[in-house]
Structure formats: C-alpha cells, structure tokens
C-alpha positions in Angstrom: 0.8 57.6 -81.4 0.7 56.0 -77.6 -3.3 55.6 -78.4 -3.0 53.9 -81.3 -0.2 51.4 -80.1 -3.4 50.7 -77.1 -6.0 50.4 -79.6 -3.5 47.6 -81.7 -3.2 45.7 -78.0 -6.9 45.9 -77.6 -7.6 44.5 -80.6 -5.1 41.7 -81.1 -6.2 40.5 -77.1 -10.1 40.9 -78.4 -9.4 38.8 -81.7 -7.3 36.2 -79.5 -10.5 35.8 -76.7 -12.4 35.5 -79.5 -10.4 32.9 -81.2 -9.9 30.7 -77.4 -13.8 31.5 -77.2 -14.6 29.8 -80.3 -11.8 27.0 -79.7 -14.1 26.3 -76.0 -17.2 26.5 -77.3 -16.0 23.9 -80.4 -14.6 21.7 -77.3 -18.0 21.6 -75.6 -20.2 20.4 -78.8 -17.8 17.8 -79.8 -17.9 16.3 -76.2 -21.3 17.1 -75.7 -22.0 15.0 -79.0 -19.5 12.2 -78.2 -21.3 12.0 -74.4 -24.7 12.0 -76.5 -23.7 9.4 -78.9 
C-alpha cells in the first residue's frame, strides 16, 4: 500500500517536470524565433 502511494508521487512529480520541461523548452523557441526574426 505505502509503495504504491510512492510510485503515485513519483509519477505525478515525473509528469509535472515533464509538463514545466516542455513549457521551457516552448519558451526558448518562441524567443529564439522572435530574437531571429
């Protein structure tokens, strides 16, 4: 039971990196294009 309730925290901080990861990386192309343009 205690394992599972840690796997379910493991996942839901993995899926929110993931989400502020992709959120960065969406930052850095649109003002890498705006600096380009």
């Amino acid at each position: 039971m205690f394992q599972g309730y840690i796997l379910l925290v493991l996942a839901f901080f993995f899926s929110f990196f993931l989400v502020f990861i992709g959120v960065t990386m969406l930052e850095f192309c649109f003002f890498d294009l705006f600096l380009c343009d």
